[in-house]
C-alpha positions as CSV (number, residue, x, y, z in Angstrom):
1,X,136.0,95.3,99.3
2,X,134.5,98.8,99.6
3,X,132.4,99.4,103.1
4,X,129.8,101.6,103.8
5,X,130.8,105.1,105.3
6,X,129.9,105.6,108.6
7,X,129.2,109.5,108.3
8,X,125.5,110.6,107.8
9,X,124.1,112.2,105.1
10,X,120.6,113.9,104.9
11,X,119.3,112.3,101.5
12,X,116.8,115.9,100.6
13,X,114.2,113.1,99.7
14,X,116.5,110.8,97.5
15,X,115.0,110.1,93.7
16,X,116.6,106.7,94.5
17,X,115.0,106.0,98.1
18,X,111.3,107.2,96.8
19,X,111.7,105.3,93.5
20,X,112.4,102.3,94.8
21,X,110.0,102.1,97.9
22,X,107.4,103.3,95.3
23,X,108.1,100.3,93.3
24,X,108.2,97.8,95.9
25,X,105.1,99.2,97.4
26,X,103.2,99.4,94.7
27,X,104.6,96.0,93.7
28,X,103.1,93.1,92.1
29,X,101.0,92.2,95.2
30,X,100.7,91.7,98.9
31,X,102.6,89.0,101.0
32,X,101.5,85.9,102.4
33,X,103.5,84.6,105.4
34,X,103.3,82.6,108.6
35,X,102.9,83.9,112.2
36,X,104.0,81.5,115.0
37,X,102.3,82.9,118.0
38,X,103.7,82.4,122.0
39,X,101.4,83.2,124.6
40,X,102.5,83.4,128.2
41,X,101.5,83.2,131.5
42,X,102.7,86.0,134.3
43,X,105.0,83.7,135.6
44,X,106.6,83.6,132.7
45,X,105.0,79.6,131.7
46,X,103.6,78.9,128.3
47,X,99.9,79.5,127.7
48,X,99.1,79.2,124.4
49,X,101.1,78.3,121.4
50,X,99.7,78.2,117.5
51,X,101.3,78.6,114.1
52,X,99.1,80.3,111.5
53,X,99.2,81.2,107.8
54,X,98.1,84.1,106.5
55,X,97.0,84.6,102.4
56,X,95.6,87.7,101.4
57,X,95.2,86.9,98.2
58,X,92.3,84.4,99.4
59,X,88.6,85.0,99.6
60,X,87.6,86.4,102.8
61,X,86.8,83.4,104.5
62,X,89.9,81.6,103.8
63,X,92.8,84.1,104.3
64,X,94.1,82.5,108.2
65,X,94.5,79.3,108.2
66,X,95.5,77.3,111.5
67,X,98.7,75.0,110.7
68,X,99.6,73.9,114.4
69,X,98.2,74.4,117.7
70,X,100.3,73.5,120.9
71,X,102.8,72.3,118.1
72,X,100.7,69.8,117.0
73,X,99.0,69.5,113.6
74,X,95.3,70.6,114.4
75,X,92.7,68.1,113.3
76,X,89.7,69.5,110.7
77,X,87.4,70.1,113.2
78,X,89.6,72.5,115.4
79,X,90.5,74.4,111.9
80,X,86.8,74.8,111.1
81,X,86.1,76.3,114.9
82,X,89.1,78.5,114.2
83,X,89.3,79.6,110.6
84,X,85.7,80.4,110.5
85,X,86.1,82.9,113.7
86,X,89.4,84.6,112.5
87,X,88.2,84.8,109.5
88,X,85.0,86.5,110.2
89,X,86.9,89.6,111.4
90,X,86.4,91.7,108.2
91,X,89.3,93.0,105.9
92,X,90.9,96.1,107.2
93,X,90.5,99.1,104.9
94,X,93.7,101.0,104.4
95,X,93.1,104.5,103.2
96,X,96.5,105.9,102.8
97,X,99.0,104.5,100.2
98,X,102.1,102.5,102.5
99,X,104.3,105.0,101.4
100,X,103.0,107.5,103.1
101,X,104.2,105.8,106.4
102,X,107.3,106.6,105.7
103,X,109.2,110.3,106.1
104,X,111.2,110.2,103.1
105,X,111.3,114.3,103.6
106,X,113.8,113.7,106.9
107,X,115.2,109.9,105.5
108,X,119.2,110.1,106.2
109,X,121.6,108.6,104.4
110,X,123.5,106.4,106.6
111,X,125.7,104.3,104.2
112,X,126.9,104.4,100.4
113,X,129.2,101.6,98.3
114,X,129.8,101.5,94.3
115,X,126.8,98.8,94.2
116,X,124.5,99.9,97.6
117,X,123.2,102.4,99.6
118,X,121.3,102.9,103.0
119,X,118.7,104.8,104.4
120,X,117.3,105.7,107.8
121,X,113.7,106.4,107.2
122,X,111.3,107.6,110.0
123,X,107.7,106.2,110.3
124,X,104.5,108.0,110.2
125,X,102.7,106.5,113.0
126,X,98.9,105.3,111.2
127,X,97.1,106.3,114.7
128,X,99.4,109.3,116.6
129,X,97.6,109.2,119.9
130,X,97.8,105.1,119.9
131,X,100.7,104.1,118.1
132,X,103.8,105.7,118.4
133,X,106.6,105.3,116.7
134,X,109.6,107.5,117.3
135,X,111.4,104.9,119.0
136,X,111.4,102.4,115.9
137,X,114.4,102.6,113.5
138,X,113.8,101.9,110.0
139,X,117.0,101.1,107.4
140,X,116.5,100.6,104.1
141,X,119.1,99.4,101.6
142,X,118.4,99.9,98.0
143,X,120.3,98.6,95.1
144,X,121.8,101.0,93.0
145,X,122.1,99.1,89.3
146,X,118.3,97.8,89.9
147,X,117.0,101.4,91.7
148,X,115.0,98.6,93.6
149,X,115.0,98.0,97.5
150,X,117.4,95.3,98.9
151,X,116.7,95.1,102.4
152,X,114.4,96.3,104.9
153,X,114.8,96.5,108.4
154,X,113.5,97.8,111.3
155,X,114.2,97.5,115.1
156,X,113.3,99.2,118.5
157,X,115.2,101.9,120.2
158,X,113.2,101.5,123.4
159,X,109.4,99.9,124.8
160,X,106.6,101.7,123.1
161,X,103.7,101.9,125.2
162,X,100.2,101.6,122.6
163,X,96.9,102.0,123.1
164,X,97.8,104.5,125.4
165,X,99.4,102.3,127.8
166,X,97.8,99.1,127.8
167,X,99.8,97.2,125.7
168,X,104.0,98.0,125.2
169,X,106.2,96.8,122.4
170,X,109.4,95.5,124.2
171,X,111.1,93.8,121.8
172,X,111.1,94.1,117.1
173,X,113.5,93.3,114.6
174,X,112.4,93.1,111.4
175,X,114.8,91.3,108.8
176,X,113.8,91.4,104.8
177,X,116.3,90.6,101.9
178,X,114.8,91.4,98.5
179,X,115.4,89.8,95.1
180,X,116.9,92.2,92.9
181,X,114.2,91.9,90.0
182,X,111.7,91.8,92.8
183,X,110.5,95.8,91.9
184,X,110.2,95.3,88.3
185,X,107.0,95.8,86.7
186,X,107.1,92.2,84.3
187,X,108.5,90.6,87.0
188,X,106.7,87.3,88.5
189,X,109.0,87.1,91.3
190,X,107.7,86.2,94.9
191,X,110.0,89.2,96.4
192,X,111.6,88.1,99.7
193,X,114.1,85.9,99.9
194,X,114.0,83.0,102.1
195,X,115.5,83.3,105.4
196,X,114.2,86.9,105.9
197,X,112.3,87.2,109.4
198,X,110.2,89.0,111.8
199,X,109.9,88.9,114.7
200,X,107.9,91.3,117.8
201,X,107.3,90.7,121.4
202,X,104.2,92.6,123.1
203,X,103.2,93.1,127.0
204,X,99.7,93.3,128.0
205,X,98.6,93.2,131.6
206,X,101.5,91.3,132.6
207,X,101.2,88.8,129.8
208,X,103.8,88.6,127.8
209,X,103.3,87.8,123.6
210,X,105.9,86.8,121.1
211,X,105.1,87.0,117.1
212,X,107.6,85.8,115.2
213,X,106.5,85.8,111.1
214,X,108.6,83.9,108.2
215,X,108.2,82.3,104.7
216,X,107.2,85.6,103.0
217,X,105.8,85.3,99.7
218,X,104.7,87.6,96.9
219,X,101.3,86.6,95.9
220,X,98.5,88.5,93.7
221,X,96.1,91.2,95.1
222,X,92.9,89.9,96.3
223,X,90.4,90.9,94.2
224,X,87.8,93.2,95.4
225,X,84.6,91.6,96.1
């Protein structure tokens, strides 16, 4: 079975790394997924523990939903109080296309096989000054035959204090597998495979946060309203 050299290789802005994050980014839509959120007390106890689903191809005032709350199903009422607060936080507006977040001008080549290839891709931070992002490692595998991304995944080198210091990122690992006709322009497939995962642990004034997202599906753009 061939492996994947170990030696790097500067990829001078790789036709096949752009063209396929191109594709998957300007893909057939955004993805929908569930957050299961554990909030915790400085002495380390739980606090607070909900699962969520997020769908942005929903109207405004129905993208959250709350699935579980102290890991038990929430009754109508408690999703009413809650959906119709998390929901009234308006749409974020992204001016930059997502492939500008990544450096594909200083992406190395970290891996090549007859079928695969892998990148090392730095990320633009969206917000310098607030968000850094030096210490976060980004690999992307893209499938040669297909010219379509396999894999994406991202983890942390060290703690990455945001908001100028309030809040720290100790802990990321982001796991995506990809379906090989997922970047195809006539393709209706939802994109990630099941099992891929995501997961990110945050500290803010000695609270500790974990995030951990799954079940990522493909679904249509939200229309603009």
């Amino acid at each position: 079975m061939a492996a994947f050299f170990v030696g790097s290789l500067r990829a001078e802005t790789s036709p096949l790394l752009s063209g396929a994050l191109q594709r998957w980014l300007a893909g057939q839509g955004d993805l929908a997924f569930t957050e299961h959120t554990r909030v915790f007390h400085r002495d380390g106890s739980l606090k607070e523990e909900r699962v969520e689903r997020f769908d942005p191809s929903q109207p405004e005032n129905r993208r959250w939903r709350l699935v579980e709350l102290g890991g038990v199903p929430i009754t109508e009422a408690q999703s009413a109080r809650w959906e119709a607060k998390k929901n009234a936080k308006p749409r974020q507006k992204v001016d930059k296309s997502p492939i500008e977040l990544f450096d594909l001008d200083h992406a190395v080549q970290i891996g090549d096989a007859p079928t695969m290839a892998r990148f090392r891709v730095p990320v633009r931070s969206p917000i310098p000054h607030l968000v850094p992002t030096n210490e976060i490692e980004v690999v992307v595998t893209v499938d040669k035959k297909t010219g379509s991304v396999a894999g994406i995944g991202a983890a942390l080198r060290e703690p990455i204090p945001v908001l100028l210091g309030v809040v720290r990122i100790t802990d990321l690992d982001v796991n995506l597998h990809i379906h090989p006709e997922a970047n195809a322009l006539a393709s209706d497939s939802e994109g990630v495979e099941p099992g891929s995962t995501a997961r990110m642990t945050i500290s803010k004034l000695g609270y500790s946060m974990q995030y951990n997202w799954s079940d990522f599906t493909r679904v249509p753009l939200a229309k603009a309203n």
